[in-house]
PDB file of N, H, CA, C and O in Angstrom:
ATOM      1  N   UNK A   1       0.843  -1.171   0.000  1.00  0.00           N
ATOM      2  CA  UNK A   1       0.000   0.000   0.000  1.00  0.00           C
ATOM      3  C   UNK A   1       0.886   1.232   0.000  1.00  0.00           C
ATOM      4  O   UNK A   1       1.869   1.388   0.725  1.00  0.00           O
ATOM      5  N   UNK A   2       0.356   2.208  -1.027  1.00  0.00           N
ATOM      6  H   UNK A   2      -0.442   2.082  -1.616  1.00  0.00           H
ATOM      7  CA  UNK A   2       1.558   2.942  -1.362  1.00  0.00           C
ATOM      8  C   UNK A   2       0.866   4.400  -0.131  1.00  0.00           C
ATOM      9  O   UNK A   2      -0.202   4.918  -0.458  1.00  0.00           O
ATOM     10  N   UNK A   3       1.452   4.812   0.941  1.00  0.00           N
ATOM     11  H   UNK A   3       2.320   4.392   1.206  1.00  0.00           H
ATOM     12  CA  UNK A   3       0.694   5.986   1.350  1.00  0.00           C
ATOM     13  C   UNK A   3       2.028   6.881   1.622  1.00  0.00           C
ATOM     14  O   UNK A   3       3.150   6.392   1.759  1.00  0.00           O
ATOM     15  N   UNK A   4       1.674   8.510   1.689  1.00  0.00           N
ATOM     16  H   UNK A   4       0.763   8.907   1.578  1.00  0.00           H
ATOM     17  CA  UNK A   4       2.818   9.113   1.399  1.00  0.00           C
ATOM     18  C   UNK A   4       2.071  10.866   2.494  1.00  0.00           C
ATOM     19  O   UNK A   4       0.883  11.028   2.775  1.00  0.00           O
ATOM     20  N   UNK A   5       2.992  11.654   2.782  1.00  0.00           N
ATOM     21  H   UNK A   5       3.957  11.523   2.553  1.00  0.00           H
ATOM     22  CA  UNK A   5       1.916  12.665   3.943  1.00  0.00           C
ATOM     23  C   UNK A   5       1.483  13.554   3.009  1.00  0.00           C
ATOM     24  O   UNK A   5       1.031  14.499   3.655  1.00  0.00           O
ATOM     25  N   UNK A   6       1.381  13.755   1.954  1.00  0.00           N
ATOM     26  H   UNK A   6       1.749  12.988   1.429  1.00  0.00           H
ATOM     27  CA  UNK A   6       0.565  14.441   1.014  1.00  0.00           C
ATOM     28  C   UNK A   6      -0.990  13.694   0.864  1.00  0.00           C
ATOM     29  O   UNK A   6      -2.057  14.052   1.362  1.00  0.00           O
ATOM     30  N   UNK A   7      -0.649  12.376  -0.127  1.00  0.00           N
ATOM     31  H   UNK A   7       0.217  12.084  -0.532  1.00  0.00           H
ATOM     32  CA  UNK A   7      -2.334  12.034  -0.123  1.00  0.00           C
ATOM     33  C   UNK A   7      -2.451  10.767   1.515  1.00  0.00           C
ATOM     34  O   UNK A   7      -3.598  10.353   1.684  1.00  0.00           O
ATOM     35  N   UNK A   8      -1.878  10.481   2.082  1.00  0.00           N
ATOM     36  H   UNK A   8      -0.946  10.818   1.944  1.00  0.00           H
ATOM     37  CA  UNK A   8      -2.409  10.215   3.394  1.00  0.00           C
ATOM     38  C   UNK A   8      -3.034   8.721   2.907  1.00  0.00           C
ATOM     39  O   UNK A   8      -2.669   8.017   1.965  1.00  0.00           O
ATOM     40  N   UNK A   9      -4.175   8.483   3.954  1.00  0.00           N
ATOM     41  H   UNK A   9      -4.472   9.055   4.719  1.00  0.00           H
ATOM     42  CA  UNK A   9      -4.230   6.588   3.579  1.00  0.00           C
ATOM     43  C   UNK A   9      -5.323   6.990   1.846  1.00  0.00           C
ATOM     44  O   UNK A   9      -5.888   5.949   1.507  1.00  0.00           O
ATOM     45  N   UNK A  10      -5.567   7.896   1.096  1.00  0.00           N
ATOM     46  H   UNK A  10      -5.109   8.741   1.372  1.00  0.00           H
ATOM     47  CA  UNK A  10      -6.154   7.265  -0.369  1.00  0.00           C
ATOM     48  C   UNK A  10      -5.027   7.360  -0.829  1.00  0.00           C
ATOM     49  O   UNK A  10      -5.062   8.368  -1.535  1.00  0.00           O
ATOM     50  N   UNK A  11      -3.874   6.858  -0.871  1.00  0.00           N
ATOM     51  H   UNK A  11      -3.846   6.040  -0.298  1.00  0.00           H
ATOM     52  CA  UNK A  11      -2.677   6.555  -1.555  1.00  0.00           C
ATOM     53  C   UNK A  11      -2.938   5.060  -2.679  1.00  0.00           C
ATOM     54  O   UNK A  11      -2.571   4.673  -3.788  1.00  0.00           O
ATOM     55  N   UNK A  12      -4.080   4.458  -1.180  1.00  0.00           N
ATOM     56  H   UNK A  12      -4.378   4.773  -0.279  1.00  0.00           H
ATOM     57  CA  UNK A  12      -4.305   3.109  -1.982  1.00  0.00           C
ATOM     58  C   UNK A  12      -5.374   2.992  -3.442  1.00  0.00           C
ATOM     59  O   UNK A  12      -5.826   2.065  -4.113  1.00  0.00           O
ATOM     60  N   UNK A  13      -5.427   3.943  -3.458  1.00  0.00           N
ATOM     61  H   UNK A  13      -5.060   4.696  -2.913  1.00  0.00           H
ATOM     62  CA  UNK A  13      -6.450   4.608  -5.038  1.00  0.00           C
ATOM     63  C   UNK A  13      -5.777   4.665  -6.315  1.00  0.00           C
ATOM     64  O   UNK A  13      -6.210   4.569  -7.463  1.00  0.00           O
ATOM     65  N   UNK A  14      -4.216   4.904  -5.686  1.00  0.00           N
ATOM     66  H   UNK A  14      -3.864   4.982  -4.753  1.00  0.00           H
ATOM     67  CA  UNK A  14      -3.734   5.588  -7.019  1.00  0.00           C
ATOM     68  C   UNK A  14      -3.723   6.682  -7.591  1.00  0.00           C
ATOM     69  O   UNK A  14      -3.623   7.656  -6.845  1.00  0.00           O
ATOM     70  N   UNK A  15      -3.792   6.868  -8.671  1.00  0.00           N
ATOM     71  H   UNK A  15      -3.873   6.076  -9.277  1.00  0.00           H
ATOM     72  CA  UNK A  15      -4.559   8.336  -9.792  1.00  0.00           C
ATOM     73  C   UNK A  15      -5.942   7.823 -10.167  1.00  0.00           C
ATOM     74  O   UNK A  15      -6.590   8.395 -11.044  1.00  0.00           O
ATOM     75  N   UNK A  16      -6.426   6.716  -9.497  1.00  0.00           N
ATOM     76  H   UNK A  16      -5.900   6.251  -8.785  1.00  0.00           H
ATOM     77  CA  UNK A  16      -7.567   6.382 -10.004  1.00  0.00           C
ATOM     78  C   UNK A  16      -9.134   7.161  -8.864  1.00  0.00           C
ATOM     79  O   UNK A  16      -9.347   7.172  -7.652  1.00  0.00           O
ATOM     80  N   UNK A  17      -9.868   7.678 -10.026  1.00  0.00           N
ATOM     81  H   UNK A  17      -9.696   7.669 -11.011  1.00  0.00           H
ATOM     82  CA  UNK A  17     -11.084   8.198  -8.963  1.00  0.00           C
ATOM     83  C   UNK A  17     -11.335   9.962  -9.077  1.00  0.00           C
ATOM     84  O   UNK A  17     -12.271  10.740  -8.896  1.00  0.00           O
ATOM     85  N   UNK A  18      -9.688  10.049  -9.547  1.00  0.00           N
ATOM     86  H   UNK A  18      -8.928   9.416  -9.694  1.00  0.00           H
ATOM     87  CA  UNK A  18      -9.964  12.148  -9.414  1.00  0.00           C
ATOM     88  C   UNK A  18      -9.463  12.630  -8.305  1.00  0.00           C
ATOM     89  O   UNK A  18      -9.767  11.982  -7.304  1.00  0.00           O
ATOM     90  N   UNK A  19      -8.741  13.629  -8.126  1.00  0.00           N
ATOM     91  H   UNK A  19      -8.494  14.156  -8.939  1.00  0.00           H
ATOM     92  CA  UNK A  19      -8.688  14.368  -6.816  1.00  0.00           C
ATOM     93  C   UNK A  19      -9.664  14.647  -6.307  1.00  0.00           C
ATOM     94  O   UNK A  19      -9.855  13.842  -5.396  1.00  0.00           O
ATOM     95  N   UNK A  20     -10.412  15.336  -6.366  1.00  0.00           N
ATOM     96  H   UNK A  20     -10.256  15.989  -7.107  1.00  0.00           H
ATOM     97  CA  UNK A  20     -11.544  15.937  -5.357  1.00  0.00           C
ATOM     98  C   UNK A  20     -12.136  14.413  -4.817  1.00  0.00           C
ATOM     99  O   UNK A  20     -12.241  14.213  -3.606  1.00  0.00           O
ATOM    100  N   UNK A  21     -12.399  13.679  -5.512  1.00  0.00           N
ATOM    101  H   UNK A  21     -12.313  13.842  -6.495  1.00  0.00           H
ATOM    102  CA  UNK A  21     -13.336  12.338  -4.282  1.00  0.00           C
ATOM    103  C   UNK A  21     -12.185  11.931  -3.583  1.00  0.00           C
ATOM    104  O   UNK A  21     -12.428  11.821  -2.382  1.00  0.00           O
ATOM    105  N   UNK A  22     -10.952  11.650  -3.904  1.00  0.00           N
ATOM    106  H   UNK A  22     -10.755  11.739  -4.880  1.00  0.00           H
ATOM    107  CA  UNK A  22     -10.072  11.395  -3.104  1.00  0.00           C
ATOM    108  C   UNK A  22      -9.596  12.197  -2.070  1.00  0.00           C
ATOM    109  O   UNK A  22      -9.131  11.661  -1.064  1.00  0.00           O
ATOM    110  N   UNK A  23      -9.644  13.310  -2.170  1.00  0.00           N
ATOM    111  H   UNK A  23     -10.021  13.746  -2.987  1.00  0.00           H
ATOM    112  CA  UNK A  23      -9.768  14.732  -0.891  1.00  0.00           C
ATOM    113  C   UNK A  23     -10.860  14.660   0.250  1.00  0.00           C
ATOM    114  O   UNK A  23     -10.892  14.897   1.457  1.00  0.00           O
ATOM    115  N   UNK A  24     -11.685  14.245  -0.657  1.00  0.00           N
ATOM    116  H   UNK A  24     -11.660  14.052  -1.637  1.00  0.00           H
ATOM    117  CA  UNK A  24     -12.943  13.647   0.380  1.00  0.00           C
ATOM    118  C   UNK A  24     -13.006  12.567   1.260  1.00  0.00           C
ATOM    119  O   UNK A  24     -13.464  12.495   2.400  1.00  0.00           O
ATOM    120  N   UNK A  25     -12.334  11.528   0.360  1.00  0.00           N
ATOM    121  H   UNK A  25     -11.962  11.587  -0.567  1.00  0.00           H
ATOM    122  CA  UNK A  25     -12.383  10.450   1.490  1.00  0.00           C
ATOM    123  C   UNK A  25     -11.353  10.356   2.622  1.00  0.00           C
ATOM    124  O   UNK A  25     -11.453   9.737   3.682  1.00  0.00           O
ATOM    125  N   UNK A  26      -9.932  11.411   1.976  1.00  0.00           N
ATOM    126  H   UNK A  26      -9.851  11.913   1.115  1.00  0.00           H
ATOM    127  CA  UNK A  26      -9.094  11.775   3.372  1.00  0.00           C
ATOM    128  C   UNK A  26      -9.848  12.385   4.172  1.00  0.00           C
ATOM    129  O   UNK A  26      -9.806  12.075   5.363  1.00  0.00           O
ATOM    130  N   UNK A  27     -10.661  13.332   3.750  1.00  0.00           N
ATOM    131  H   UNK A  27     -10.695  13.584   2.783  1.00  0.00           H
ATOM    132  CA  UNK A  27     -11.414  14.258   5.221  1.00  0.00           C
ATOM    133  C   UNK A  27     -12.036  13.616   5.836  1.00  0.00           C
ATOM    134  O   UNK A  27     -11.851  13.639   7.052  1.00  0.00           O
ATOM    135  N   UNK A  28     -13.187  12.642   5.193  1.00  0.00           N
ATOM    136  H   UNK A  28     -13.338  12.624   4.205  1.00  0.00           H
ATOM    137  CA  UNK A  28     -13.819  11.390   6.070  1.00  0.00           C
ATOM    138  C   UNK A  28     -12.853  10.579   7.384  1.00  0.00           C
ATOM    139  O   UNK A  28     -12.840  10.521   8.614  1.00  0.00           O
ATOM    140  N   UNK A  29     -12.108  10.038   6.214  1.00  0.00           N
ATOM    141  H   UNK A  29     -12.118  10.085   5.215  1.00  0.00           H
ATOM    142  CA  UNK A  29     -11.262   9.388   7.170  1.00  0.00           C
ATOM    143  C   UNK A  29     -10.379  10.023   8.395  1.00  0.00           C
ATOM    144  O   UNK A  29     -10.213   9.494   9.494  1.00  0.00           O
ATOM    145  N   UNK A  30     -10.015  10.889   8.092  1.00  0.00           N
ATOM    146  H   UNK A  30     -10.149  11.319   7.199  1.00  0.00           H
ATOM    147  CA  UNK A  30      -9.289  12.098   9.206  1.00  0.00           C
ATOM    148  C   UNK A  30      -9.962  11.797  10.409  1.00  0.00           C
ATOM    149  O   UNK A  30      -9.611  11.154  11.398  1.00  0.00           O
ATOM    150  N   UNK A  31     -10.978  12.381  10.129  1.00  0.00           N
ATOM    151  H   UNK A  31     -11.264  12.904   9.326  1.00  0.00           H
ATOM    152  CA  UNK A  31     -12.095  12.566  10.981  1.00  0.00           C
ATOM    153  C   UNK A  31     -12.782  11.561  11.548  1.00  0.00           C
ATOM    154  O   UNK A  31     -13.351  11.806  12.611  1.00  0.00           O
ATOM    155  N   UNK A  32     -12.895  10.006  10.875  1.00  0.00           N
ATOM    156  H   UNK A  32     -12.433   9.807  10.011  1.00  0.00           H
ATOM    157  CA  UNK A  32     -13.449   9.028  11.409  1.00  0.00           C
ATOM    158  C   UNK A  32     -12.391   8.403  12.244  1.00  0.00           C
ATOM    159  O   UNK A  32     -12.981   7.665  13.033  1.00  0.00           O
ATOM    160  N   UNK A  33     -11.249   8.352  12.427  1.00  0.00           N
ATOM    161  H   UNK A  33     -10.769   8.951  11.786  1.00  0.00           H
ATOM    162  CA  UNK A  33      -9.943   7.833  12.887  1.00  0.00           C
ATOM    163  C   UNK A  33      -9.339   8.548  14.131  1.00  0.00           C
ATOM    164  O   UNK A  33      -8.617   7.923  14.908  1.00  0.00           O
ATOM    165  N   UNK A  34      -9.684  10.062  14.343  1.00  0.00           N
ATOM    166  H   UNK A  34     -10.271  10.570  13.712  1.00  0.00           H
ATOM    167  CA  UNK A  34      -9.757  11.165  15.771  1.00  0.00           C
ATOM    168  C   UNK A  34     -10.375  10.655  16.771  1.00  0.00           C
ATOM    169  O   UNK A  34     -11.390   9.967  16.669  1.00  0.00           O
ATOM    170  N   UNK A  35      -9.799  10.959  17.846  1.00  0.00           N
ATOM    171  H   UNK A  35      -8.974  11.519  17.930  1.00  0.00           H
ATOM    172  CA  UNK A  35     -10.023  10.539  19.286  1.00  0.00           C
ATOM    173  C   UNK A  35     -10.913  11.376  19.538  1.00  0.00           C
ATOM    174  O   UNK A  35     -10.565  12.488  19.140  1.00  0.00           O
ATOM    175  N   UNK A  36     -12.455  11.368  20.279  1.00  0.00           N
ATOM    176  H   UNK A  36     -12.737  10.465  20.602  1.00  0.00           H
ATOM    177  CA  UNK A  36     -13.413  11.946  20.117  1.00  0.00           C
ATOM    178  C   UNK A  36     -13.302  12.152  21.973  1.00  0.00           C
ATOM    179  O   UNK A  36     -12.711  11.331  22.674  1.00  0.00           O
ATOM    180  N   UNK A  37     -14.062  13.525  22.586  1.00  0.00           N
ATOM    181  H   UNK A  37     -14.542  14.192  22.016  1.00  0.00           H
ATOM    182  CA  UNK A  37     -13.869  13.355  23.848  1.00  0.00           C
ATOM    183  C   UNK A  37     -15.276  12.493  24.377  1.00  0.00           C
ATOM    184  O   UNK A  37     -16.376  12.793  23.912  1.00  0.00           O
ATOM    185  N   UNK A  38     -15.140  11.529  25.273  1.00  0.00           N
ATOM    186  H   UNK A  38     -14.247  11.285  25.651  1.00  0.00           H
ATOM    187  CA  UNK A  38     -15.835  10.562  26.075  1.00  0.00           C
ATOM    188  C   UNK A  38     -17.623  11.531  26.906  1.00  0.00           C
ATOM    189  O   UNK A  38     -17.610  12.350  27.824  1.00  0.00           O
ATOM    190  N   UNK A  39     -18.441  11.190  26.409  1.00  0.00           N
ATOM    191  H   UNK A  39     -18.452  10.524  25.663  1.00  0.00           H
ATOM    192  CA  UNK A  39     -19.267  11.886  27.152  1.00  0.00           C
ATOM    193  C   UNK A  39     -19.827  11.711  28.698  1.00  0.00           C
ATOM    194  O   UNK A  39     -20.650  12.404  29.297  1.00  0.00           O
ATOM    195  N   UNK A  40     -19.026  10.431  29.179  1.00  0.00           N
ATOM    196  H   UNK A  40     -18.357   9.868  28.693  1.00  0.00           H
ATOM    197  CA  UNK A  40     -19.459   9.834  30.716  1.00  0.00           C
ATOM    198  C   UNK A  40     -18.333  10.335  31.467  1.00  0.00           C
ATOM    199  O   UNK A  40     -18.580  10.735  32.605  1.00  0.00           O
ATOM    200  N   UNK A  41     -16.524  10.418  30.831  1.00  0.00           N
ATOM    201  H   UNK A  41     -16.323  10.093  29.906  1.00  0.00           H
ATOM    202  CA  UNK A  41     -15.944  10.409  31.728  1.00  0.00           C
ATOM    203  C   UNK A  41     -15.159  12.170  31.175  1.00  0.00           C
ATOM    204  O   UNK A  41     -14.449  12.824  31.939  1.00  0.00           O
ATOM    205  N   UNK A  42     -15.428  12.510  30.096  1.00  0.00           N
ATOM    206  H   UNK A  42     -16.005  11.979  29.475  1.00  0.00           H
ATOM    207  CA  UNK A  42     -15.176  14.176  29.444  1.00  0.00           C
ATOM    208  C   UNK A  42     -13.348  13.732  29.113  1.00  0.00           C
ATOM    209  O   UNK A  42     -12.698  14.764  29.278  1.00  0.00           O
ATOM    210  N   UNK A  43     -12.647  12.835  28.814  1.00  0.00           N
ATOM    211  H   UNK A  43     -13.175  11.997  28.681  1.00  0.00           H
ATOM    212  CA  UNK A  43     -11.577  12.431  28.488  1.00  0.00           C
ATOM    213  C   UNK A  43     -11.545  12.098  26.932  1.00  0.00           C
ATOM    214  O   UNK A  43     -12.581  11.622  26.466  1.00  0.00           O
ATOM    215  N   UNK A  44     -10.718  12.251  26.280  1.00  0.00           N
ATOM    216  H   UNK A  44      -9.877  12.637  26.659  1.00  0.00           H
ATOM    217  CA  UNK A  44     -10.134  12.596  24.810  1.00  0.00           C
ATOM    218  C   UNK A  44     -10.065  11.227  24.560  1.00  0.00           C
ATOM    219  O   UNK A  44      -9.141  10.929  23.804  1.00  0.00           O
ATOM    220  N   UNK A  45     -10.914  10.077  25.050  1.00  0.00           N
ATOM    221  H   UNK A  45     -11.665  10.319  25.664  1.00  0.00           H
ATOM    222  CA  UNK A  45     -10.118   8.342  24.455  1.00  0.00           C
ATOM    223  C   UNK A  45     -11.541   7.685  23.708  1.00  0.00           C
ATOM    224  O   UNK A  45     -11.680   6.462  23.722  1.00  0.00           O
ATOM    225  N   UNK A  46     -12.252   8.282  23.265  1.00  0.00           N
ATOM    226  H   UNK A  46     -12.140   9.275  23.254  1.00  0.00           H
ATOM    227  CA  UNK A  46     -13.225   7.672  22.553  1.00  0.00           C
ATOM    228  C   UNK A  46     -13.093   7.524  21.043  1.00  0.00           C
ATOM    229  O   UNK A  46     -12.858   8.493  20.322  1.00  0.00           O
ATOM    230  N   UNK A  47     -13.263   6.203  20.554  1.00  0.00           N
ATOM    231  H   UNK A  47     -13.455   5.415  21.140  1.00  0.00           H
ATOM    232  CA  UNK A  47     -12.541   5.396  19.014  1.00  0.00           C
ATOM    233  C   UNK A  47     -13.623   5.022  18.352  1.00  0.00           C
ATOM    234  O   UNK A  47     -14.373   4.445  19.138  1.00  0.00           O
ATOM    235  N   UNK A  48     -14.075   5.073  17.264  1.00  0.00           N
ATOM    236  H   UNK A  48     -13.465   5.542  16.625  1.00  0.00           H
ATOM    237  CA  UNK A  48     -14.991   4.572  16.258  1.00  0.00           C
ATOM    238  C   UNK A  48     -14.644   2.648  16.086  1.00  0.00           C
ATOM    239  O   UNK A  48     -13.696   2.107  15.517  1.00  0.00           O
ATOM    240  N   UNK A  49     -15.837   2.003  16.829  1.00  0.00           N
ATOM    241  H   UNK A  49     -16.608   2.443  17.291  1.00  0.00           H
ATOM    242  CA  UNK A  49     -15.825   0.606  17.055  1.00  0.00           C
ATOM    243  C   UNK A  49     -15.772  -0.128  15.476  1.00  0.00           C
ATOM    244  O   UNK A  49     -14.943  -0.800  14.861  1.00  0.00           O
ATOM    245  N   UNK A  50     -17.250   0.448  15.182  1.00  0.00           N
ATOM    246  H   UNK A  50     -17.923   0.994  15.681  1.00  0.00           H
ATOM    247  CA  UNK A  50     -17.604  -0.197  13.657  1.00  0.00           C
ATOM    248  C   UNK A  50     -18.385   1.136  13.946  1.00  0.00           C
ATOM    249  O   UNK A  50     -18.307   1.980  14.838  1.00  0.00           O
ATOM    250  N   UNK A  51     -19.519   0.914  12.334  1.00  0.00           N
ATOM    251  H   UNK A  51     -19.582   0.229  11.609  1.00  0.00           H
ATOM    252  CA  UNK A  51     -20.364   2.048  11.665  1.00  0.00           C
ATOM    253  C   UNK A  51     -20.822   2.442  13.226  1.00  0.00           C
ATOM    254  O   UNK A  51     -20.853   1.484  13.999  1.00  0.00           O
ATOM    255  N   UNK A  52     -21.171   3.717  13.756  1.00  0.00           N
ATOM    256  H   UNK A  52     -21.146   4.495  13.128  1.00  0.00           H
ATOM    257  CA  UNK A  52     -22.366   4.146  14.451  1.00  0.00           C
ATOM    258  C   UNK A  52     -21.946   3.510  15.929  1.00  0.00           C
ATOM    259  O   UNK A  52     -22.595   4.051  16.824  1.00  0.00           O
ATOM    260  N   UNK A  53     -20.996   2.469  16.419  1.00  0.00           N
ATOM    261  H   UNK A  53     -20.469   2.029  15.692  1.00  0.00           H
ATOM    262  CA  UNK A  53     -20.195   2.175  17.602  1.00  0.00           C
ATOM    263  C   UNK A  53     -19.369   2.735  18.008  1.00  0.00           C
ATOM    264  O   UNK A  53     -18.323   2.869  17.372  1.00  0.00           O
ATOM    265  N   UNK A  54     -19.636   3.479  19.724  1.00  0.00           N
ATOM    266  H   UNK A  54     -20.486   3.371  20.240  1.00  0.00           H
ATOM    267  CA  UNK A  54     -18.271   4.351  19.480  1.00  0.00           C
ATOM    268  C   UNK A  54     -17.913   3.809  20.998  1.00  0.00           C
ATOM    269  O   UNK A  54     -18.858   3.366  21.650  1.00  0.00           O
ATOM    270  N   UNK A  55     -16.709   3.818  21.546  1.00  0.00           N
ATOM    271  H   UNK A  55     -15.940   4.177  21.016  1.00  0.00           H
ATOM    272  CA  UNK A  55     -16.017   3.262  23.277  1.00  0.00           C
ATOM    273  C   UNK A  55     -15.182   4.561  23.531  1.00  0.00           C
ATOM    274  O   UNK A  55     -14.756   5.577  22.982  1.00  0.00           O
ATOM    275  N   UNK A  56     -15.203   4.203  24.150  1.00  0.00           N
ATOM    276  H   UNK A  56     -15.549   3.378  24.596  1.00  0.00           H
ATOM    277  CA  UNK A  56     -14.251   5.136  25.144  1.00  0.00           C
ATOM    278  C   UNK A  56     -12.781   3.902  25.837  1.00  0.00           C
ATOM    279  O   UNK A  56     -12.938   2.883  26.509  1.00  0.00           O
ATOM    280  N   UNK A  57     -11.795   4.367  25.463  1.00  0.00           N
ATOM    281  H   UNK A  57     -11.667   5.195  24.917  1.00  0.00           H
ATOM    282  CA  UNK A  57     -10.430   3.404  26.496  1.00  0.00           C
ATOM    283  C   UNK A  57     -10.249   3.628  27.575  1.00  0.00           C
ATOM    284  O   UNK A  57      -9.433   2.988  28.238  1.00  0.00           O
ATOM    285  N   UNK A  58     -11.106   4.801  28.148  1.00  0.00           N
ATOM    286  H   UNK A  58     -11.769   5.322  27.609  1.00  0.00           H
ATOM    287  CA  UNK A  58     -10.410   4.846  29.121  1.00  0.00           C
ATOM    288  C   UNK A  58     -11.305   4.238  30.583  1.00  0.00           C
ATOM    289  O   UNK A  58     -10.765   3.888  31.632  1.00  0.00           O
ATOM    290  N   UNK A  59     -12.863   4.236  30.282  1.00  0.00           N
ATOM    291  H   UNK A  59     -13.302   4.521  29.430  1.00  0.00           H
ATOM    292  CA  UNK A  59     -13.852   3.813  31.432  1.00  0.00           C
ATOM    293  C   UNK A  59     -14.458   2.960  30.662  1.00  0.00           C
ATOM    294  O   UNK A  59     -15.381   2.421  31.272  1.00  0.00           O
ATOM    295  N   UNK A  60     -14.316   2.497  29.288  1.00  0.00           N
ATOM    296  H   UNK A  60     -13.566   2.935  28.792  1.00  0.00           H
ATOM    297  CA  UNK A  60     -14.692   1.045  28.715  1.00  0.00           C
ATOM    298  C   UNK A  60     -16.873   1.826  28.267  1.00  0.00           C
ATOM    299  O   UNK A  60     -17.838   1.158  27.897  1.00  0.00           O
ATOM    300  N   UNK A  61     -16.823   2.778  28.441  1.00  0.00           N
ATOM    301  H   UNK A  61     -16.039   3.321  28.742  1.00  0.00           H
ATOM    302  CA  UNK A  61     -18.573   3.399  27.820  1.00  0.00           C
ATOM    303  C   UNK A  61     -18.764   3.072  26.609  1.00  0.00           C
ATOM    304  O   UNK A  61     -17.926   3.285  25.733  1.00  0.00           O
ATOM    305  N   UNK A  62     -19.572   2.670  26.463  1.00  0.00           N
ATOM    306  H   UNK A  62     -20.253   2.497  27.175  1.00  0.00           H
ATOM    307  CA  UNK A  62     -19.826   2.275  24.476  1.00  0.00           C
ATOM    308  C   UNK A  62     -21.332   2.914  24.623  1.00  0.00           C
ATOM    309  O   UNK A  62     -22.128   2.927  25.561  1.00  0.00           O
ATOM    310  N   UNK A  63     -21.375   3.432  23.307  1.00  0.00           N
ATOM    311  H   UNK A  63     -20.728   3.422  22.544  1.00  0.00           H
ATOM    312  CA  UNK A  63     -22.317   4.272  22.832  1.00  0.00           C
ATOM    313  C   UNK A  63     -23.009   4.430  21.442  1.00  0.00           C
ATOM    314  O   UNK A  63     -22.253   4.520  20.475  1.00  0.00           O
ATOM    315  N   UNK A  64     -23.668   4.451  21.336  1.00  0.00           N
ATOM    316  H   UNK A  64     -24.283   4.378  22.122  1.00  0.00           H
ATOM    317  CA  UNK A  64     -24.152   4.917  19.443  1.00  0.00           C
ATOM    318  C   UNK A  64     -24.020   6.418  19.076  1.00  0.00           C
ATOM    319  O   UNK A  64     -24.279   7.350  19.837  1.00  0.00           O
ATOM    320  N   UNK A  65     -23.628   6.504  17.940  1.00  0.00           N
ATOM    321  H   UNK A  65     -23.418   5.746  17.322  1.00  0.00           H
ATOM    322  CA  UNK A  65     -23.539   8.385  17.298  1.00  0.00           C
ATOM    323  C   UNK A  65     -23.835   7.667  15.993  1.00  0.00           C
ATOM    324  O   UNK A  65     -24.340   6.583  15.697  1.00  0.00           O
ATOM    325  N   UNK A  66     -23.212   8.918  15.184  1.00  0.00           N
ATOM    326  H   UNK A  66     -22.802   9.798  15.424  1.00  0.00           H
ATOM    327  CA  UNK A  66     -23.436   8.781  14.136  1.00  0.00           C
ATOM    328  C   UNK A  66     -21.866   7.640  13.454  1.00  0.00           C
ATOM    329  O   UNK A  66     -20.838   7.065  13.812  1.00  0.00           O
ATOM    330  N   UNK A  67     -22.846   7.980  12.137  1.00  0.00           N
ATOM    331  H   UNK A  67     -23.681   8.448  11.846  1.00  0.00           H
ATOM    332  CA  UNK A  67     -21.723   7.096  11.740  1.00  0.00           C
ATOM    333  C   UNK A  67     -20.129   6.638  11.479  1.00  0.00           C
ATOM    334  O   UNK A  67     -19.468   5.646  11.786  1.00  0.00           O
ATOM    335  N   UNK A  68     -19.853   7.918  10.731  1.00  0.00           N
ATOM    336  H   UNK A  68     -20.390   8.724  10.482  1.00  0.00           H
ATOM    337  CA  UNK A  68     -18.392   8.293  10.528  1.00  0.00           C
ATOM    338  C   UNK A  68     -17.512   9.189  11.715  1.00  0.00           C
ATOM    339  O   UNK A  68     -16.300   9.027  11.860  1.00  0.00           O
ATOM    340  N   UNK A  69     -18.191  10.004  12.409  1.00  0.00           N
ATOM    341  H   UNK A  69     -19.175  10.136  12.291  1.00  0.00           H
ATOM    342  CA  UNK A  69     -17.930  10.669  13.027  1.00  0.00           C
ATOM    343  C   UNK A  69     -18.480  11.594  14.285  1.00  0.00           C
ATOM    344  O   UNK A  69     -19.288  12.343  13.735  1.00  0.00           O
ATOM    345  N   UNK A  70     -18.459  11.876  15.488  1.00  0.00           N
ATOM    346  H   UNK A  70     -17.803  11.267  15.935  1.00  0.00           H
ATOM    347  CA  UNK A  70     -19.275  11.855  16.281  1.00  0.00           C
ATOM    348  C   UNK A  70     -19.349  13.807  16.547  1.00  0.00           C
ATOM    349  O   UNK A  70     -18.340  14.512  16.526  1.00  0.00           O
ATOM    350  N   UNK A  71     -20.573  14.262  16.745  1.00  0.00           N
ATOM    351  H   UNK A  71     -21.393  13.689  16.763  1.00  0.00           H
ATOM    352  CA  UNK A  71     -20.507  15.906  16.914  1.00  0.00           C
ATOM    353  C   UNK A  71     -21.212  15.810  15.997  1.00  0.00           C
ATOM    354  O   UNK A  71     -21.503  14.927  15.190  1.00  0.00           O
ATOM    355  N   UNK A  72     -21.820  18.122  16.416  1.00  0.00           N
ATOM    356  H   UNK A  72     -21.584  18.839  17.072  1.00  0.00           H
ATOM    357  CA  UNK A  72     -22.704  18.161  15.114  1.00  0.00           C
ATOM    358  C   UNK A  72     -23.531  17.424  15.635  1.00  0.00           C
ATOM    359  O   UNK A  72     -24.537  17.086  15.012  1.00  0.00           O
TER     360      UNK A  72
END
């Protein structure tokens, strides 16, 4: 997997797809991959489980949000 700190993990795309959707799916991903702050314990350790699953590492809270990203 070719990834590089310009295009970030859509490296694995190639030139295939266009820039702009590939700009997009870095921002998705950016953002789905950020440590979100915990709403039980207000600590910075909450991780995207699967779609719409979100935990916390540090008091073990699991929760539903949205999908990609939690806020808003």
């Amino acid at each position: 997997m070719t990834s590089t700190k310009k295009v970030g993990s859509t490296g694995r795309f190639g030139v295939r797809y266009g820039l702009t959707v590939r700009q997009k799916v870095l921002a998705i991903e950016k953002r789905q991959k950020m440590c979100y702050e915990c709403p039980s314990c207000s600590k910075t350790a909450v991780k995207r489980v699967a779609k719409g699953i979100w935990a916390c590492n540090k008091c073990s809270h699991k929760f539903t949000g949205k999908a990609f990203y939690l806020g808003e």
